[in-house]
N, C-alpha and C positions, 0 to 999 in steps of 0.2 A: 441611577442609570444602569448598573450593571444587574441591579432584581431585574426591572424591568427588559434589559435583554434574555437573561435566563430565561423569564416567564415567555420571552416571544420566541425562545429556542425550542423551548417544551412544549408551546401549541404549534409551531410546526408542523402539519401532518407529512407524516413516513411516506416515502416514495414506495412506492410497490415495485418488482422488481418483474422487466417484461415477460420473463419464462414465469411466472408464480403470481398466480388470481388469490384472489382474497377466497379464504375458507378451502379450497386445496391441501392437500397434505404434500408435506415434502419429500425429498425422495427417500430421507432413510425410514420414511413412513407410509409404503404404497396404499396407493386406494387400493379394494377389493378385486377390480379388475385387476389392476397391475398387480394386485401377488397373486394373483391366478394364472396371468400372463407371464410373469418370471418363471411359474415352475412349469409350464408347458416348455417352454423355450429351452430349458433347462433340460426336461425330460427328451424331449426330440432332439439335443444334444446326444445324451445319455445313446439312447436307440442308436443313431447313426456310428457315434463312436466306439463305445463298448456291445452293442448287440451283435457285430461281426464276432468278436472274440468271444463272446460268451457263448456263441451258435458252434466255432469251431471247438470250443474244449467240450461242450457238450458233445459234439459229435467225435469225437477219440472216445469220448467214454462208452460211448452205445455199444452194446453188441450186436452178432447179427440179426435176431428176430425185428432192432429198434428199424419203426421208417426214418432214415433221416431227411426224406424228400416230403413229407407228411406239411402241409400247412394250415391252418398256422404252425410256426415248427413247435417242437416239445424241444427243453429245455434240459429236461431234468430224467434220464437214462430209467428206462423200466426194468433193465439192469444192468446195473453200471458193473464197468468190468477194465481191467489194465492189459487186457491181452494185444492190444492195437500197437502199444507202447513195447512190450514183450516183440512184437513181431519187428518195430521197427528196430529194436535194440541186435536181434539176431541179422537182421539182410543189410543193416548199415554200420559200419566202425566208426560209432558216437564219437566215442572218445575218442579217435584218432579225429577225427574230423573237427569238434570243437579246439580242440588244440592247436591246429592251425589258424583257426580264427581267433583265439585269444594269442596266438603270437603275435597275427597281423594286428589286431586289434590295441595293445598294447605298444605296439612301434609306432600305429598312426598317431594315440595319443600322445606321444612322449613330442613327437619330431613337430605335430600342428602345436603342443602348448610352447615347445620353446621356440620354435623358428617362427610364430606369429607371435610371439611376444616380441621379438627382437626385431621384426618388419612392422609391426605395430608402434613400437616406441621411436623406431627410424623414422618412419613418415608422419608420426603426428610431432615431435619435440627437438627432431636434428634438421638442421640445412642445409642441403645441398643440390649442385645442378641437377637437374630434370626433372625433382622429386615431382611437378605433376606431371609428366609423361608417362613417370612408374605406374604414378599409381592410378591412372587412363587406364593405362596397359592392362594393369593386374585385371580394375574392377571391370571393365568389356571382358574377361575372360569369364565371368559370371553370365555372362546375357549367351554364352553360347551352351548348348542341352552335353549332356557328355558322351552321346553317340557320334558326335559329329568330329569330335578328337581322338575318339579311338582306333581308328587306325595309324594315326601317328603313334598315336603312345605306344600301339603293341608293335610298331618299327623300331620304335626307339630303345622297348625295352628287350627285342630280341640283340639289337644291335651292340647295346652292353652283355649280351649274357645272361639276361636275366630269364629269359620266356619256362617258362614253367618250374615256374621256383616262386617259394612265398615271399623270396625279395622282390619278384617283378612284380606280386599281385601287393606289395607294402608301397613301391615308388612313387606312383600315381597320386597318391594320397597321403604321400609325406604331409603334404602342408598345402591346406585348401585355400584360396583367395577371399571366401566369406569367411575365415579362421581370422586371417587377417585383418580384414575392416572391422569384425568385432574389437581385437584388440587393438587397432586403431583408435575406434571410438572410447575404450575404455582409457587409454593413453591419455586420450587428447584431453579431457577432463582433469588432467592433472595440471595445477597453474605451474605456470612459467618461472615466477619468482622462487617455488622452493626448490628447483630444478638449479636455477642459476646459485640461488644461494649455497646450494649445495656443491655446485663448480666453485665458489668463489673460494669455500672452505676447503678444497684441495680434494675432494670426489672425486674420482674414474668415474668412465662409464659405467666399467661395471657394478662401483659399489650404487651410483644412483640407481642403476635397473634392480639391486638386489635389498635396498634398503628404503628407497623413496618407493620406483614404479611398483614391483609386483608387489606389495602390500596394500596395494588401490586397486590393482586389475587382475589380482586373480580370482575375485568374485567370477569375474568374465573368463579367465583361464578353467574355470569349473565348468564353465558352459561349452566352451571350446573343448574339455575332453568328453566331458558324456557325450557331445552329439559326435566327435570323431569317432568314438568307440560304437558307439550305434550303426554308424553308416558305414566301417570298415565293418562290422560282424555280421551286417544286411545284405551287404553288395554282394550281388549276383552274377549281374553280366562282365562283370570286367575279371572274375579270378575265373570264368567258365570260358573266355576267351583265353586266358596265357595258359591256364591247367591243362595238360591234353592227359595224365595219367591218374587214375582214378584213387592211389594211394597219397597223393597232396594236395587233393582237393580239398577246399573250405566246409566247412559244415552248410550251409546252402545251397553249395553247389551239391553236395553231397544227398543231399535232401531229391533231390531231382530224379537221381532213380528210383525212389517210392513208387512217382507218377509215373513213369514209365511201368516197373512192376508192380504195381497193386494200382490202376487207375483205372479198374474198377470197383475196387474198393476205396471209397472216400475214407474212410474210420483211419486208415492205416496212415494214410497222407496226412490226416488232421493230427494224428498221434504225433508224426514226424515235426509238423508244425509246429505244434504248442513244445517239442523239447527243443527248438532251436530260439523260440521266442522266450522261454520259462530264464535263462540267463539273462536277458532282458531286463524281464520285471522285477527279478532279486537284486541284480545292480542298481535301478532307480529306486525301488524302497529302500534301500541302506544311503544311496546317494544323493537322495533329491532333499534332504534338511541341509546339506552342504552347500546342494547348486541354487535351491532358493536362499537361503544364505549369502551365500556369495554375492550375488545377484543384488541384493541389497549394500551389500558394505561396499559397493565399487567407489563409493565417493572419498574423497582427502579428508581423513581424520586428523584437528588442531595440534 
């Protein structure tokens, strides 16, 4: 009896699977269209995303004889030259200026990795009243654009003292509410039981948040400081609001009088550009084997 059901298992025929026709290739195997279709999709990625940036370093490099209004555009400078770079260097204090924003830059990540770890861990693993009001509260502060709070914010932060000082343009952006739900979500992944276990064996809070949580969620603390650091050394409108004096300006704001003086000269603007954006790209190549990294190990290790 049992040959005889093997033999009636084996002539079974195999169910086909609704998404997958018989003689089809599967998907880590495209047909000819589909990998012809992937690298268009791909490429027209490429174009929208990198052809902006590669248009504007081209253009700092040209000199004046280059059209840079010419289309289709030219890429590649008939002679390439650093003098646009030279000019921005002389009509604007670089370095005075990056330096403000790697101040700011540097406080917004410190103050988003630890005070959203610690409002992260609160509301996914502690209990207590109101916690969903909070956190109502918080995430509706998300659905609102950040024009529409700025004028509280620069009452608020003249009202402390702070209005044209790099603390008033750091406040704002101590610690973001998307900073939070991230480490929320990385919290809450963490089970219950080695949390309690960890109480039971005579834990603090603190040694659980330094010895159980952030060894799970700082994958996600990776991602919470590059993107603080980005958006506090980008942000524009909010330090050109509290700055009125042209010696504590941020590097952005700073960047502004190019266009004002040289806006007829594009080349000079685009130089200005690509050195506010060139600390950018050096931080994510040395940082992004960390933040994807990170990003992967967020789960509880045995």
């Amino acid at each position: 009896m049992s040959t005889a059901t093997v033999n009636t298992r084996s002539e079974t025929p195999r169910r086909e699977l609704p998404w997958r026709r018989r003689g089809e290739a599967g998907f880590d195997k495209p047909t000819l269209p589909g990998f012809i279709g992937r690298y268009l999709l791909l490429l027209f990625c490429f174009v929208i995303t990198v052809g902006p940036f590669l248009w504007e370093l081209s253009t700092s490099l040209k000199g004046p004889g280059d059209d840079i209004y010419a289309f289709p555009p030219s890429l590649i400078p008939s002679n390439p030259t650093l003098d646009n770079y030279s000019e921005v260097l002389r009509t604007v204090p670089v370095i005075s200026y990056a330096w403000h924003s790697l101040l700011v830059g540097i406080g917004t990540v410190l103050t988003n990795v630890v005070f959203s770890t610690f409002a992260g861990y609160a509301f996914a693993q502690m209990k207590f009243r109101g916690k969903g009001l909070f956190m109502a509260i918080m995430l509706s502060t998300l659905l609102l654009p950040g024009e529409v709070t700025l004028t509280s914010q620069y009452l608020t932060i003249k009202s402390l003292g702070a209005a044209n000082s790099l603390v008033g343009v750091f406040l704002p952006g101590a610690i973001s509410a998307m900073n939070v739900l991230l480490m929320y979500t990385a919290a809450r992944a963490i089970p219950n039981s080695i949390l309690d276990a960890a109480a039971i064996d005579g834990a603090t809070t603190y040694q659980r948040l330094r010895h159980i949580v952030w060894p799970n969620v700082k994958g996600m603390a990776s991602v919470v400081a590059l993107m603080s650091f980005i958006g506090a050394w980008d942000d524009f409108l909010w330090p050109l609001v509290v700055l009125n004096e042209p010696e504590k300006y941020t590097l952005t704001v700073g960047m502004q009088y190019l266009q004002s003086s040289f806006g007829t000269d594009q080349r000079v603007v685009a130089a200005g550009t690509m050195i506010a954006l060139i600390p950018l790209i050096v931080l994510f190549a040395f940082a992004q084997k960390y933040f994807f990294k990170g990003v992967e190990a967020g789960g509880v290790k045995g």
